[in-house]
N, C-alpha and C positions, 0 to 999 in steps of 0.2 A: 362458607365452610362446608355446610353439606352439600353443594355442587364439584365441589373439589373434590370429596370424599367420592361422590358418584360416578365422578370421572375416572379416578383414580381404580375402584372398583370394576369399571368396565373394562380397563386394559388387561390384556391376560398377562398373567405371571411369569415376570422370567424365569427361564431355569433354575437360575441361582435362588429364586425366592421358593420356590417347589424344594431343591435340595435342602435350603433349611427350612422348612417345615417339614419333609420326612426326616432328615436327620438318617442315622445310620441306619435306620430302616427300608430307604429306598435300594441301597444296591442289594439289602438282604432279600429284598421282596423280587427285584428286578432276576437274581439271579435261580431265587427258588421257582420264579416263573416260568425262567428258560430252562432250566432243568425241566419241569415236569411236563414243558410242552413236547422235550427233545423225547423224552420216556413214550407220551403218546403217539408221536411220531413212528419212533423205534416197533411198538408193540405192534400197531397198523402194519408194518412194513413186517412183521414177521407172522401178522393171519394171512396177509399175499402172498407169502413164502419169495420174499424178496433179498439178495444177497445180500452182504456186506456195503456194497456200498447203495444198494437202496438202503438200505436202513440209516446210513448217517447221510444220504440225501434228504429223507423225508426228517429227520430228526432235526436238521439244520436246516431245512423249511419251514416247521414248525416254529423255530426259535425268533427266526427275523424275518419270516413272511408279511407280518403285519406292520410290524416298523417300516419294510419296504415299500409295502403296497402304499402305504400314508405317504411316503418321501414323494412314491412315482406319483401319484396326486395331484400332491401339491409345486410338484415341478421341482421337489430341492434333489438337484443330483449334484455329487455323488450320494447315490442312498448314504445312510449310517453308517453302515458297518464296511464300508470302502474304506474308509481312513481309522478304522478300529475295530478288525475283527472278534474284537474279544466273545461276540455272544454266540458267532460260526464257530466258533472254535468249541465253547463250552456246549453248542449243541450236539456237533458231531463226537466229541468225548462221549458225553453224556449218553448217546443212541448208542454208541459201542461197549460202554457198560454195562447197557440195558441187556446184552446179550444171557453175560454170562449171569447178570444180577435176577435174569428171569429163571436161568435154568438151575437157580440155586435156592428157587420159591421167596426172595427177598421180595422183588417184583409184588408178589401175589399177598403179601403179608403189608407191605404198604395201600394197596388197593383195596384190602381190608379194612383198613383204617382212616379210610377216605385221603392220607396223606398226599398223594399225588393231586387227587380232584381241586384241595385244598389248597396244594402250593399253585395251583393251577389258577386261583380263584384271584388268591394276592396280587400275583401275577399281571392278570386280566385287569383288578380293580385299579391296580399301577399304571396299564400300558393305556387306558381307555384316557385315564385325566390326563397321563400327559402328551397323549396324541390328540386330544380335543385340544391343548395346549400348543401345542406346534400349531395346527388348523387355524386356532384364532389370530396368533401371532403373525401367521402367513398372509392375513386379511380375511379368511372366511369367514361369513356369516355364521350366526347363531345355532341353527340347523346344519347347517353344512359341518359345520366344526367340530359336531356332534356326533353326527355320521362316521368322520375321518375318523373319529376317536375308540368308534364300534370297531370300527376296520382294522384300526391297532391291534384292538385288543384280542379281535375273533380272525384277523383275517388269515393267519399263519395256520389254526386249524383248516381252515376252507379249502386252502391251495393243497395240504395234506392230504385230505379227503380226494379232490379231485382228479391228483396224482396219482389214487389209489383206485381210481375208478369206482368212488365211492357217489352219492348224494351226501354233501354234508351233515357231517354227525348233529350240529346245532343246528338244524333244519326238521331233526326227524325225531330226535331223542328224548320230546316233550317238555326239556325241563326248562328253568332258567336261569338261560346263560345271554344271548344275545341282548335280550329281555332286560336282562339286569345290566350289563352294559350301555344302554341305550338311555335305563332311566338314571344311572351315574351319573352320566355323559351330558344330561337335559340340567338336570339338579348341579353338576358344574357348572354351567355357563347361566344359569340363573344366579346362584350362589353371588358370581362375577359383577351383578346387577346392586348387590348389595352393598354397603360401608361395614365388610365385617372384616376379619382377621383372615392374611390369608391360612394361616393353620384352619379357619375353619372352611374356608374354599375348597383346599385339599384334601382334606382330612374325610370330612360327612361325605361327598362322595365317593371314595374310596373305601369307606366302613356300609353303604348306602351297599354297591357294587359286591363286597364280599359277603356283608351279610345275606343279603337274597342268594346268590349264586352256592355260598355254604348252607343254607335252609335247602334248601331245593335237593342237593347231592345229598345231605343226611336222611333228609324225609321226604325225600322222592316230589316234592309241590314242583307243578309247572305248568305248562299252558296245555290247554286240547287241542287234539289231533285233528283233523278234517280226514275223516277215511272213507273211501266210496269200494263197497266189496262188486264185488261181481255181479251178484242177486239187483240189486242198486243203481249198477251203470248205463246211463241213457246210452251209452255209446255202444253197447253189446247185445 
């Protein structure tokens, strides 16, 4: 019975068993996520002083860059959102709102509130398990699975950044975010190891994920910087 049990535990979850164990929570999380990636998209695209339609490109880069990136991966084409645009669509909305919601200081009063960092969080701690989830399912390894799942969840920022001629903001910005994705993502597919309930497979990682990544945004904790000044540099 306990061989069974461990068998059983090792397989990853189908979708259908994810969707009920988030229950109505996962498209609320899915959806506040894609919003507040479409937002920081949008804002980036408006410190480059980038048109209308940069802004709902970068906006709808953010939203399904990571989902994408996972599909291109793992070899599943058509990506996602080929046969269901629904999250292109809610991102480029979402970046053309951002417009007028900026120049009306709504923007700058949720930003205050951490609300965006926040939906941003949910977001992240959603897309990381169930892109470690697709990974496993697809046959990847333990670590690899893991990875894909980082990639979900941060990759849509990255491509942003890069678009923007930036260095990624999760590369520079100290805190943690990729970090906290990473150890989700380990703590998943361990969890998988277990004979436990999948609500708790799902669940602890994805509370695991927002709690660091929401500690971090409110009281700034995060990893150190490696800074090499001028005075410092063997190379100069």
């Amino acid at each position: 019975m306990a061989t069974e049990l461990f068998a059983l535990a090792q397989a990853a979850p189908s979708d259908q068993t994810i969707q009920d164990a988030l229950g109505i929570l996962q498209p609320i999380m899915e959806y506040a996520g894609t919003i507040a990636f479409a937002i920081s998209g949008a804002l980036v695209a408006g410190r480059k002083h980038m048109d209308i339609v940069g802004v709902v490109v970068l906006g709808s880069i953010v939203a399904v860059g990571g989902g994408t990136t996972r599909d291109l991966l793992l070899g599943d084409v058509p990506v996602f959102w080929i046969n269901n645009p629904t999250f292109v669509i809610v991102g480029a909305l979402t970046a053309l709102a951002t417009i007028p919601l900026f120049k009306t200081g709504t923007v700058a009063v949720m930003q205050r509130y951490n609300l965006i960092q926040l939906s941003d969080a949910a977001g992240m701690a959603l897309f990381v398990v169930t892109g470690t989830n697709v990974a496993l399912a697809a046959g990847a390894d333990n670590l690899a699975a893991a990875i894909v799942g980082v990639i979900a969840g941060v990759g849509g920022g990255i491509i942003r950044d890069l678009m923007a001629n930036e260095v990624p903001d999760i590369l520079t910005n100290g805190q943690f975010h990729a970090s906290a994705a990473f150890a989700g993502a380990i703590l998943y597919v361990v969890l998988l190891q277990l004979p436990v309930s999948p609500l708790v497979v799902v669940w602890i990682p994805i509370a695991v994920i927002f709690g660091i990544r929401s500690l971090s945004v409110i009281f700034g904790w995060g990893v150190p910087a490696f800074e090499i000044g001028r005075d410092t540099d063997p190379s100069t």
